[in-house]
DSSP file (Angstrom, degrees, kcal/mol; ACC not computed):
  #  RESIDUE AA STRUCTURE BP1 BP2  ACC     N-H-->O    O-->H-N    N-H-->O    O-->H-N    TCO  KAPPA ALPHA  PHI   PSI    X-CA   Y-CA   Z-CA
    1    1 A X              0   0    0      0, 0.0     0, 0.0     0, 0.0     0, 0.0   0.000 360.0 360.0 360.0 133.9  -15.2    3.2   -7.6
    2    2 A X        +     0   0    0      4,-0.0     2,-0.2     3,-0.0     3,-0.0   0.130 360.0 121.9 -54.3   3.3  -13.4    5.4   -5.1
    3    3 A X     >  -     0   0    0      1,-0.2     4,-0.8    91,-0.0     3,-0.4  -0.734  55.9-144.3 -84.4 125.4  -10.2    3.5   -4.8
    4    4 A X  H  > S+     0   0    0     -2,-0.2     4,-1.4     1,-0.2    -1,-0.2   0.721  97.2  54.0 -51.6 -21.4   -7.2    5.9   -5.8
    5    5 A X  H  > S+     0   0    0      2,-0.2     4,-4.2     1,-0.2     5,-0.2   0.889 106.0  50.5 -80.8 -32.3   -5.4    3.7   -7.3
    6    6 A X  H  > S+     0   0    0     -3,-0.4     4,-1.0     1,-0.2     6,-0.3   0.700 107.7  57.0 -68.1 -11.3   -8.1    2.5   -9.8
    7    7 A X  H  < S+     0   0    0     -4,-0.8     6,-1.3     2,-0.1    -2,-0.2   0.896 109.4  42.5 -82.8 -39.3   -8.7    5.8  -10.5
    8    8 A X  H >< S+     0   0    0     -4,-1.4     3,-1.4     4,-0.3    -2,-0.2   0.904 114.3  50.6 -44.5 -69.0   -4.9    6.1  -11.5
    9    9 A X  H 3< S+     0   0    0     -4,-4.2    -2,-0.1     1,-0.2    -3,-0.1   0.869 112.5  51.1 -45.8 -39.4   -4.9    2.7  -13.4
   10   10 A X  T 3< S-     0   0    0     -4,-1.0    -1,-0.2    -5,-0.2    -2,-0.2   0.216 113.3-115.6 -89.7  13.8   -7.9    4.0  -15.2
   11   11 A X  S <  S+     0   0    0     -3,-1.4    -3,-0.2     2,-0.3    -1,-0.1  -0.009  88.5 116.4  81.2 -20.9   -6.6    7.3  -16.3
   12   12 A X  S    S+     0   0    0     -6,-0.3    -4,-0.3    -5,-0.2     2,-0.3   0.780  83.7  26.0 -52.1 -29.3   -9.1    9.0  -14.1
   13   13 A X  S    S-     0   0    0     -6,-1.3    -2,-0.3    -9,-0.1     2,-0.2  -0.929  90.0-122.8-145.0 151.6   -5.5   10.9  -11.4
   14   14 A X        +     0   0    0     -2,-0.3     2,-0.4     2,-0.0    -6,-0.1  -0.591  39.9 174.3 -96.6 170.0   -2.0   11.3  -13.5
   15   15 A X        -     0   0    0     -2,-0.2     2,-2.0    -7,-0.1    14,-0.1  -0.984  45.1 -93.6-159.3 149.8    0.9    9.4  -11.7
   16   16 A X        -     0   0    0     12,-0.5    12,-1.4    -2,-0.4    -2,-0.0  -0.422  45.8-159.4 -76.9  63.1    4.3    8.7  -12.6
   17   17 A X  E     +A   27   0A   0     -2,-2.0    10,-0.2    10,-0.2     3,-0.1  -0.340  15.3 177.6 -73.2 140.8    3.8    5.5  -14.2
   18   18 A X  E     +     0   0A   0      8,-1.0     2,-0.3     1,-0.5     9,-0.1   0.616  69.7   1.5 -54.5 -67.7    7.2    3.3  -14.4
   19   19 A X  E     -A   26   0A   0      7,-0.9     7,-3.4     2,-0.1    -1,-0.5  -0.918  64.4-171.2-156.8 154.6    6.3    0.5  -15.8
   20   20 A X        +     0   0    0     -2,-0.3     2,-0.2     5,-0.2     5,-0.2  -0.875  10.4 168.8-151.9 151.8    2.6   -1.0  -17.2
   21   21 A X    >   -     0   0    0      3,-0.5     3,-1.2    -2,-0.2    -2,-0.1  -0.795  57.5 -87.6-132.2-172.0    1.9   -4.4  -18.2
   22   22 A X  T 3  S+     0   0    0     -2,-0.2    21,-0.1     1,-0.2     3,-0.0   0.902 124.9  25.6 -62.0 -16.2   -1.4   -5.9  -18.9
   23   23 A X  T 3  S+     0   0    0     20,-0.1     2,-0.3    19,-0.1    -1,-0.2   0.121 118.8  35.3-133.2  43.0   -1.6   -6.7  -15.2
   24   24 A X    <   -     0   0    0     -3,-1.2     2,-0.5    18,-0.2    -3,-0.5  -0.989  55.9-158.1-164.1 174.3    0.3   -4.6  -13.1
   25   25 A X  E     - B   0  41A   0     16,-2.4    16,-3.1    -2,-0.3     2,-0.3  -0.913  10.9-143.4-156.6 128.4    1.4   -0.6  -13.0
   26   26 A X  E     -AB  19  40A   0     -7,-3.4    -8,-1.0    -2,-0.5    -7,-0.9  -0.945  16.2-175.3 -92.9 143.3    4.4    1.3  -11.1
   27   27 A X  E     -AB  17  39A   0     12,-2.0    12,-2.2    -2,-0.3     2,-1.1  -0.961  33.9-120.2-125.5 140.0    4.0    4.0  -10.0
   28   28 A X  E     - B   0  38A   0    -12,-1.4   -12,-0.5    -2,-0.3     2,-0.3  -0.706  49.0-115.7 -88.0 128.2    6.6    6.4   -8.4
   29   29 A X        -     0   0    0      8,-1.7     3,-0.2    -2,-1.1     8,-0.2  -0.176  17.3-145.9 -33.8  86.2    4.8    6.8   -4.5
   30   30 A X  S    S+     0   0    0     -2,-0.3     2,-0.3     1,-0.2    -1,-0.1   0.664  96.5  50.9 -56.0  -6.7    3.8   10.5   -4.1
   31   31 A X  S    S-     0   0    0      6,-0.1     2,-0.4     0, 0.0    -1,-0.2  -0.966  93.7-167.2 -95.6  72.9    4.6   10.5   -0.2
   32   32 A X        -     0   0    0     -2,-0.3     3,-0.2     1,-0.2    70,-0.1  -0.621  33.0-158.6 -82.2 135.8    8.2    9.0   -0.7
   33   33 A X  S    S-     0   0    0     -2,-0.4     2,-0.3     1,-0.3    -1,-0.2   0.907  83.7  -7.1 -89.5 -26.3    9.8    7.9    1.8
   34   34 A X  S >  S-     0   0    0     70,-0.0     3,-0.7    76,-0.0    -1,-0.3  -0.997 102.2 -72.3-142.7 152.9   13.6    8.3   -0.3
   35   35 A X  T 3  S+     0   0    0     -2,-0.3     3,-0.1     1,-0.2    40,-0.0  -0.165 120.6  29.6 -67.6 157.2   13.6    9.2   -3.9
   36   36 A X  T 3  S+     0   0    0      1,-0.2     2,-0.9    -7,-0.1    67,-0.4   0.633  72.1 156.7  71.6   8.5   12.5    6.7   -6.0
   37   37 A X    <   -     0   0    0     -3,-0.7    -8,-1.7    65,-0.2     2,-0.4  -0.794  26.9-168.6 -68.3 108.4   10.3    5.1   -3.7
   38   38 A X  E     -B   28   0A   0     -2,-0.9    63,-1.8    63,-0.3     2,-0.3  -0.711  21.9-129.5 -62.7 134.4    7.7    3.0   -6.0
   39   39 A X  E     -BC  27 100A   0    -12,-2.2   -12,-2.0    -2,-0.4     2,-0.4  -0.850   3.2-160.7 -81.1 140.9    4.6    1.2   -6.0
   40   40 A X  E     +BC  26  99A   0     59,-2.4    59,-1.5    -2,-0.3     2,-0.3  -0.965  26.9 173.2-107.5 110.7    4.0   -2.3   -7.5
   41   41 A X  E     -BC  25  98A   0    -16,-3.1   -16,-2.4    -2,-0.4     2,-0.3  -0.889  34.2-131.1-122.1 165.4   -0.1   -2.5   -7.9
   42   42 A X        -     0   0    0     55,-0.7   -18,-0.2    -2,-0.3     4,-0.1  -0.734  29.4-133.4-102.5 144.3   -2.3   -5.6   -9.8
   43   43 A X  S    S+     0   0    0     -2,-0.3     2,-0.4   -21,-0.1    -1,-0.1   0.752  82.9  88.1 -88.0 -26.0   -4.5   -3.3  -12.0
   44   44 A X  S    S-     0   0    0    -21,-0.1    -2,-0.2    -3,-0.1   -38,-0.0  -0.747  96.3 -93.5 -83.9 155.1   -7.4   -5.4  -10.9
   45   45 A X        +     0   0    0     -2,-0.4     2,-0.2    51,-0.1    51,-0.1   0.163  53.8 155.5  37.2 123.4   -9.3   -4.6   -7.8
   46   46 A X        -     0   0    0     49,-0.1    51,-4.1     6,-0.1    -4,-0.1  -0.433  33.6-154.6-149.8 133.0   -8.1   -6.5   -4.6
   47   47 A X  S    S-     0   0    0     49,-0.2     2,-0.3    -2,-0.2    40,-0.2   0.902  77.9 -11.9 -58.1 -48.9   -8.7   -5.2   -1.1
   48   48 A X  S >  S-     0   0    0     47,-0.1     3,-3.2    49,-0.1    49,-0.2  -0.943  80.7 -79.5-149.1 169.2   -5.6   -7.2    0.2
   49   49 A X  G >  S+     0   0    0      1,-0.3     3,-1.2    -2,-0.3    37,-0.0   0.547 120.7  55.7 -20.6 -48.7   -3.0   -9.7   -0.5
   50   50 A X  G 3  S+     0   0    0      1,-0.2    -1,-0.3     3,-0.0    -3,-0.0   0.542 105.8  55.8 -76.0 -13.8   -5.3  -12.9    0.3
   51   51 A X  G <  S+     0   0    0     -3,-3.2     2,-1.6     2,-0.1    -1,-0.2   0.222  84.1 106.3-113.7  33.9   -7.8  -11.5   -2.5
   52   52 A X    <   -     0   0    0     -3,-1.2    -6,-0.1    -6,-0.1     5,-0.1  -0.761  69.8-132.2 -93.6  99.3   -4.7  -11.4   -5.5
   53   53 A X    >>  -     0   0    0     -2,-1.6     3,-3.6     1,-0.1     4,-1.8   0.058  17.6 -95.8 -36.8 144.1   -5.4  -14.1   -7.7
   54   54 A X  T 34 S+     0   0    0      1,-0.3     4,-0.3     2,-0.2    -1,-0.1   0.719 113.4  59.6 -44.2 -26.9   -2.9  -16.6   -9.0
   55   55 A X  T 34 S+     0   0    0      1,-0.2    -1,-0.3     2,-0.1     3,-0.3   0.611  92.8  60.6 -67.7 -27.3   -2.2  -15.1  -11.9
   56   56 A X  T <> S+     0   0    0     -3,-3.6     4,-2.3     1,-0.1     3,-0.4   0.522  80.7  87.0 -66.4 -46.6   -1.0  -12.1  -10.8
   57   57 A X  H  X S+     0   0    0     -4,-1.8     4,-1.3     1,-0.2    -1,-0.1   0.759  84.6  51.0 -22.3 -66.9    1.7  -13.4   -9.0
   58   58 A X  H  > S+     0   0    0     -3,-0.3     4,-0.8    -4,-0.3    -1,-0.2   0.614 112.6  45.3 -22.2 -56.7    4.2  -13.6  -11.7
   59   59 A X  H  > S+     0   0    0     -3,-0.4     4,-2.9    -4,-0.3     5,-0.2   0.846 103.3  59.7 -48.8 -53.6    3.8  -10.4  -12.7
   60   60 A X  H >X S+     0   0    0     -4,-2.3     4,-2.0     1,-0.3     3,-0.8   0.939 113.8  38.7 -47.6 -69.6    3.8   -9.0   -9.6
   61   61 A X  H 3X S+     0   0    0     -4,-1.3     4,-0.6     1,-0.3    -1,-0.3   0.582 110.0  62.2 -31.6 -41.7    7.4  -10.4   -8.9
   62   62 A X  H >X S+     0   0    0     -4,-0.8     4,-2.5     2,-0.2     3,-1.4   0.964 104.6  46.0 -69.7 -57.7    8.4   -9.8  -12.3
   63   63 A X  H <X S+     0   0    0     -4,-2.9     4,-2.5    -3,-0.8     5,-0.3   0.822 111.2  52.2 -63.8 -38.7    7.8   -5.8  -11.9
   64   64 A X  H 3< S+     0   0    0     -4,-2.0    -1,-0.2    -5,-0.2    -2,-0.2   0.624 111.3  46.5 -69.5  -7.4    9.7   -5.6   -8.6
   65   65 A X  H XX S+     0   0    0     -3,-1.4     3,-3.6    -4,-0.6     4,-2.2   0.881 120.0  40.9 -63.0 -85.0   12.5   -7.2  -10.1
   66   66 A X  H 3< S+     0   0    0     -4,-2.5    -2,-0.2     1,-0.3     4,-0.2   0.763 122.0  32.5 -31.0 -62.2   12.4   -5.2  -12.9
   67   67 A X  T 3X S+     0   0    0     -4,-2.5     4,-1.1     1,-0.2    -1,-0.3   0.435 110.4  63.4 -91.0   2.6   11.7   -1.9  -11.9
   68   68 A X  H <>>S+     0   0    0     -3,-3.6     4,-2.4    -5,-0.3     5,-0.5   0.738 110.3  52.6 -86.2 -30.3   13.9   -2.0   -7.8
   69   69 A X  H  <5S+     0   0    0     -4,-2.2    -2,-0.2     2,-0.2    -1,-0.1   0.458 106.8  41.1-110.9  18.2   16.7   -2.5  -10.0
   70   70 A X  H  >5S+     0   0    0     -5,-0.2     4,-1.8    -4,-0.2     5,-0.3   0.496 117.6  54.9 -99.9 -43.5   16.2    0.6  -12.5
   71   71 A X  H >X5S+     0   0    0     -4,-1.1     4,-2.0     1,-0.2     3,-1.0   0.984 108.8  44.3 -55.4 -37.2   15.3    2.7   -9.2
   72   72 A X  H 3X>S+     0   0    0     -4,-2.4     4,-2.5     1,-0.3     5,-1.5   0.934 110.4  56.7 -97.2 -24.5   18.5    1.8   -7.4
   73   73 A X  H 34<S+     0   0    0     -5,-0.5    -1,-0.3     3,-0.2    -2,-0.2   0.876 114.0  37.4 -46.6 -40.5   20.4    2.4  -10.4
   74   74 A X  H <<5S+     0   0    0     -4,-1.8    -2,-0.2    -3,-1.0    -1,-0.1   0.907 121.3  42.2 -61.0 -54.0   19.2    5.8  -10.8
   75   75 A X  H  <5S-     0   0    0     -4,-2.0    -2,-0.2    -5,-0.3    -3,-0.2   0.767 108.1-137.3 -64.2 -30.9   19.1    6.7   -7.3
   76   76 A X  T  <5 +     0   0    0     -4,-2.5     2,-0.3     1,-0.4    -3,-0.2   0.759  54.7 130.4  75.0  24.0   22.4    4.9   -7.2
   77   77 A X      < -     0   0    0     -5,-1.5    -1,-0.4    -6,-0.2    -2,-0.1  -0.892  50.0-141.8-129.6 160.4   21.9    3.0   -4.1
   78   78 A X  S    S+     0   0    0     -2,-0.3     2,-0.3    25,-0.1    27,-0.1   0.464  73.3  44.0 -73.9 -31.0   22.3   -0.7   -3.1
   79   79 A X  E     +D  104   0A   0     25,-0.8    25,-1.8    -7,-0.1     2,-0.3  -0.951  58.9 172.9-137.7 133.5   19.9   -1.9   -0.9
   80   80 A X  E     -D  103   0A   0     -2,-0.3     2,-0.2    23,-0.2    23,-0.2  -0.950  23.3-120.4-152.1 162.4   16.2   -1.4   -1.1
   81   81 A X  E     -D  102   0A   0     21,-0.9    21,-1.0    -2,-0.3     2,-0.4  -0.615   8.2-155.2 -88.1 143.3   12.9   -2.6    0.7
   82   82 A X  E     -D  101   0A   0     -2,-0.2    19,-0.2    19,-0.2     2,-0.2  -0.888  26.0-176.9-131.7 161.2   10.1   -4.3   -0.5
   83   83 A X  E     -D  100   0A   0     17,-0.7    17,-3.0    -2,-0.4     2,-0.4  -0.861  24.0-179.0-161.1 106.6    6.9   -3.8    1.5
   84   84 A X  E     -D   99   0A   0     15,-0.2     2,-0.5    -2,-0.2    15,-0.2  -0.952  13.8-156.8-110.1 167.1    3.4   -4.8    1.8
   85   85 A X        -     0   0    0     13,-0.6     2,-0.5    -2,-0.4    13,-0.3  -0.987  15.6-165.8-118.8 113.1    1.0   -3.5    4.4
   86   86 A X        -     0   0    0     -2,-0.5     3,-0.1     4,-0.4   -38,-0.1  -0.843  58.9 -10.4-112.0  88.5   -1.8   -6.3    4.6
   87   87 A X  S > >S-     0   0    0     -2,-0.5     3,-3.3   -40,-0.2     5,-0.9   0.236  85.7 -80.5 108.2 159.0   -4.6   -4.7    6.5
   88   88 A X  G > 5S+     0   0    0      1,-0.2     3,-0.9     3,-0.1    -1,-0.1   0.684 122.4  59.4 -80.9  16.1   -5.1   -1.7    8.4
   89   89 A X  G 3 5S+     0   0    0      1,-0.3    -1,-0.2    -3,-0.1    -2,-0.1   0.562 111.4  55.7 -90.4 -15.2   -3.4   -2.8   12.1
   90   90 A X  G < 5S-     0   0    0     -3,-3.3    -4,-0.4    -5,-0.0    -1,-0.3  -0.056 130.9 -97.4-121.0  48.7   -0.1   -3.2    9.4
   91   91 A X  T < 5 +     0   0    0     -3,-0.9    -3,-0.1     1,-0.2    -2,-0.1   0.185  68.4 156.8  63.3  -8.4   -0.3    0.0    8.3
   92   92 A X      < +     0   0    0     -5,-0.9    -1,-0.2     1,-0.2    -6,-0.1  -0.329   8.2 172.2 -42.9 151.6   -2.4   -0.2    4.8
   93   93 A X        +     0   0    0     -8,-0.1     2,-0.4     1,-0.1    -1,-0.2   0.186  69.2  60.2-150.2 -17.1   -3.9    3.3    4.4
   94   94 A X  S    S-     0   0    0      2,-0.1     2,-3.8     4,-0.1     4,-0.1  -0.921  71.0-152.9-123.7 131.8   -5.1    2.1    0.6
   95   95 A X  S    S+     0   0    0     -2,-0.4     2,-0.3    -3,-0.1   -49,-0.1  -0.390  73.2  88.3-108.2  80.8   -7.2   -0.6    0.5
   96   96 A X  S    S-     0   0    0     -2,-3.8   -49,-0.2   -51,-0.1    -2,-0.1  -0.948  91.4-109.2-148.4 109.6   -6.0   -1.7   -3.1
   97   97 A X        +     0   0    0    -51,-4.1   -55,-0.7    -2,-0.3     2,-0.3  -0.439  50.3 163.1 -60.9 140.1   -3.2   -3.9   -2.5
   98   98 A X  E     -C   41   0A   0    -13,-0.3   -13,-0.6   -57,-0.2     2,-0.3  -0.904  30.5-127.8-129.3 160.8    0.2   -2.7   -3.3
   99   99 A X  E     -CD  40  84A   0    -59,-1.5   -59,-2.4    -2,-0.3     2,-0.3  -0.840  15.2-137.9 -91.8 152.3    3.7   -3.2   -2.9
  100  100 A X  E     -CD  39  83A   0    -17,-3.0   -17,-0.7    -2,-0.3     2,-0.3  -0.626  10.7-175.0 -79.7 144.8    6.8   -0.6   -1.8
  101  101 A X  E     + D   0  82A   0    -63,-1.8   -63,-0.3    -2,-0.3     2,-0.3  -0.832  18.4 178.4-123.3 136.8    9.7   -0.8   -3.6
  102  102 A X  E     - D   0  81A   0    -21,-1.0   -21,-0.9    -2,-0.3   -65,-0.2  -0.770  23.7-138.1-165.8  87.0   11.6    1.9   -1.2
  103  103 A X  E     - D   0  80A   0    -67,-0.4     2,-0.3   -69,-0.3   -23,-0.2  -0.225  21.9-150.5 -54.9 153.3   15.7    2.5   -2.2
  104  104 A X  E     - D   0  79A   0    -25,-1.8   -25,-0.8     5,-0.0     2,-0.2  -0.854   7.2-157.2-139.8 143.9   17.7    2.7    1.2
  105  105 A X    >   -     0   0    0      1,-0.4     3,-1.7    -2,-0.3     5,-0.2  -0.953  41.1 -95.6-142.2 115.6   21.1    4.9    1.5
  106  106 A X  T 3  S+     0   0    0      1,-0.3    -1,-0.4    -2,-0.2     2,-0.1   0.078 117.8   7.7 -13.1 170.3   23.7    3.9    4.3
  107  107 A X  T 3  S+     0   0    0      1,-0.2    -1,-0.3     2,-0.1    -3,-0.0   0.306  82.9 139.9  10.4  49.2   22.3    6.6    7.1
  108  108 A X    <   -     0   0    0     -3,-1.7    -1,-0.2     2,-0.1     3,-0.1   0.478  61.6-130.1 -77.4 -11.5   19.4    7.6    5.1
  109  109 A X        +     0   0    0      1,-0.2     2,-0.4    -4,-0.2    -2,-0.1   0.495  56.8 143.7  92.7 -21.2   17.4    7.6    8.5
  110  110 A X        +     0   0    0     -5,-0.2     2,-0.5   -77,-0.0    -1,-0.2  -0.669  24.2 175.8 -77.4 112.2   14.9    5.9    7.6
  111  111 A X        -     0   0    0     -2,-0.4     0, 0.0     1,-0.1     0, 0.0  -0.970  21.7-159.1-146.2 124.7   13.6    3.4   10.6
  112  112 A X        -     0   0    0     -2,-0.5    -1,-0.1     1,-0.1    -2,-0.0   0.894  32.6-130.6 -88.5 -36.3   10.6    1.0   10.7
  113  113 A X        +     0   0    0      1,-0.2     2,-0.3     0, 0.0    -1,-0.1  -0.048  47.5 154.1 130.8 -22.5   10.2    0.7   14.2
  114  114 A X        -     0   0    0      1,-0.1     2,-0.7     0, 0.0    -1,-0.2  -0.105  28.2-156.1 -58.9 111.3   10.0   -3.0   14.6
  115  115 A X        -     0   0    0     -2,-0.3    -1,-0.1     1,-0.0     2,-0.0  -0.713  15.5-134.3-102.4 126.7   11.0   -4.7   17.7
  116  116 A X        -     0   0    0     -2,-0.7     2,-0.5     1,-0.1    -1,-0.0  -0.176  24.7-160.4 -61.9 130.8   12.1   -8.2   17.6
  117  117 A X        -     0   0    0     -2,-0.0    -1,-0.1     0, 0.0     2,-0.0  -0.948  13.3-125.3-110.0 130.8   10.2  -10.2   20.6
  118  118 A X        -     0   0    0     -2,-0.5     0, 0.0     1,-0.0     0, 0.0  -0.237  27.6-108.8 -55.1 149.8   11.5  -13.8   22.1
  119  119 A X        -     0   0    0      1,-0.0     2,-0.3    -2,-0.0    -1,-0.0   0.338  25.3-116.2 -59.7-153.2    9.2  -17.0   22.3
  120  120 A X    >>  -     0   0    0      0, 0.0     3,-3.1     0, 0.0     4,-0.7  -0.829  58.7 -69.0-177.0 129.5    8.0  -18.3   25.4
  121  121 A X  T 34 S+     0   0    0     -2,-0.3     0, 0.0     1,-0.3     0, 0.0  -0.179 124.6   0.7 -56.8 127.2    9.5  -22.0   26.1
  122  122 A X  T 3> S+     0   0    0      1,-0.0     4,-1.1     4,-0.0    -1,-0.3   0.070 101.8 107.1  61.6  -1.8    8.0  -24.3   23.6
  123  123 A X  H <> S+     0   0    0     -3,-3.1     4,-3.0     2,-0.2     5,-0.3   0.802  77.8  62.0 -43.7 -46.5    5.9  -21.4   21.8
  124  124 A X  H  X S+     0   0    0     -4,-0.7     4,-2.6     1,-0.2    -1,-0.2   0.966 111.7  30.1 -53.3 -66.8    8.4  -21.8   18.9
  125  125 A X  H  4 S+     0   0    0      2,-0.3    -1,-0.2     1,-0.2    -2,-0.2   0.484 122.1  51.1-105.9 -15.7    7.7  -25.7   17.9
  126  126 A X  H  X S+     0   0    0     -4,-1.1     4,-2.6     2,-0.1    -1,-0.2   0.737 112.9  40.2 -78.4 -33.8    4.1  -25.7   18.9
  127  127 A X  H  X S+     0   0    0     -4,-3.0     4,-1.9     2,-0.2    -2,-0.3   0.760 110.6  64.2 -74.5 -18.0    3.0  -22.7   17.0
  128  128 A X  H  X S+     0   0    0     -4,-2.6     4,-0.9    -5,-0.3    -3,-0.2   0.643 111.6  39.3 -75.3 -20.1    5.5  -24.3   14.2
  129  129 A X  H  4 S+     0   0    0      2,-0.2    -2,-0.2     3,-0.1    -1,-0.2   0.865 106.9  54.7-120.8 -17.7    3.0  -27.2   14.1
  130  130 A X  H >X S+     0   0    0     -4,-2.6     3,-3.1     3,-0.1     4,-1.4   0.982 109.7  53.9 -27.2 -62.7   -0.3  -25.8   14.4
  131  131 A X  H 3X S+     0   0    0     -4,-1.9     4,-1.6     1,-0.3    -2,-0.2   0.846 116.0  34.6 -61.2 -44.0    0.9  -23.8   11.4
  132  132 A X  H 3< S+     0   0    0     -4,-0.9    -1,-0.3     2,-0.2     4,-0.3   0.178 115.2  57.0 -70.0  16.5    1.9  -27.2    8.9
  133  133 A X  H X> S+     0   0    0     -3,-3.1     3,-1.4     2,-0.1     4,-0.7   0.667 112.4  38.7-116.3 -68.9   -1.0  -29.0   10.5
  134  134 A X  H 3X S+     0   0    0     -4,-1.4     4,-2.9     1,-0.3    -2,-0.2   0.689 121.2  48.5 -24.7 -39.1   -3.4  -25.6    8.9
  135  135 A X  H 3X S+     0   0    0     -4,-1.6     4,-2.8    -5,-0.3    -1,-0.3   0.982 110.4  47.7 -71.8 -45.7   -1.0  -25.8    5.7
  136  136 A X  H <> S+     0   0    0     -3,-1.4     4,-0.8    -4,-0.3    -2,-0.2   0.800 118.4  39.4 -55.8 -42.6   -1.6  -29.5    5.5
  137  137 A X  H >X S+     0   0    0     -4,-0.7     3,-0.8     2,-0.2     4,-0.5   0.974 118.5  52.9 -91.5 -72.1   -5.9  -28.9    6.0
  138  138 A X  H >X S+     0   0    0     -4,-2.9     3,-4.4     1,-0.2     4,-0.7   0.827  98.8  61.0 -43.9 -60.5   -5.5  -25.9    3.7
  139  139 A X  H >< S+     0   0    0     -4,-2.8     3,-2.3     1,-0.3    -1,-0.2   0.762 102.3  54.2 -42.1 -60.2   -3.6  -27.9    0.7
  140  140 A X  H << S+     0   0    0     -4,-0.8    -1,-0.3    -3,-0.8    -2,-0.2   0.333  92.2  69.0 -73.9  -8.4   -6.6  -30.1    0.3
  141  141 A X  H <<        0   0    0     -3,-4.4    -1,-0.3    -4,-0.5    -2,-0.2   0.558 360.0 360.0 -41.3 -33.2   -8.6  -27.3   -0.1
  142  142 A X    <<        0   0    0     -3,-2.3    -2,-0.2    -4,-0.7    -1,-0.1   0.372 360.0 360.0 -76.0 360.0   -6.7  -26.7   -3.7
């Protein structure tokens, strides 16, 4: 497989592993965007967030606990970002899902770009029940 990050998991490229369980790896980000930025990855396979299996969940959650709150200790800073990029129009550039973990410093500079946009009169509370009438259709899927 070509995927770096299985290549990583799998010994195959060295990284600055963090933290390992059986089913996750940190890794400190070699493009950081402030020191101490990390990745949270599931050591199996999944192209994106909709293909992580249930199991994984836990874990996932577990390592970003764990390990945002040994970076920001180090780093000494307060406030950090968690981040995924689900596909490539939201910035994925590896198509292994991961998370950021990404420690933040009062004027660090650092700026995502996002600009908030308003609803459109009634947009709010009609797209708010399409979406529970899809959850509702979806549940019975399970």
């Amino acid at each position: 497989m070509d995927c770096v990050f299985c290549k990583i998991i799998h010994r195959e490229l060295p990284s600055e592993t963090l933290l390992e369980t059986d089913k996750v790896i940190v890794i400190l980000d070699i493009n950081p965007i402030n020191d101490g930025h990390a990745l949270v990855i599931p050591k199996t396979h999944c192209e994106n967030f909709w293909a992580v299996g249930a199991e994984f969940y836990s874990e996932i959650l577990q390592a970003i606990h764990r390990a945002s709150q040994a970076i920001c200790k180090v780093t000494q800073c307060t406030d950090f970002n968690i981040l995924q990029n689900n596909g490539a129009c939201a910035g994925q550039d590896v198509f292994h899902v991961h998370f950021h973990i990404i420690p933040r410093h009062e004027n660090d500079g650092v700026k995502f770009g996002f600009k908030p946009k308003k609803y459109k009169k009634d947009r709010m509370a009609t797209l708010g029940e399409d979406i529970r009438l899809q959850l509702n259709r979806d549940s019975h899927a399970y």
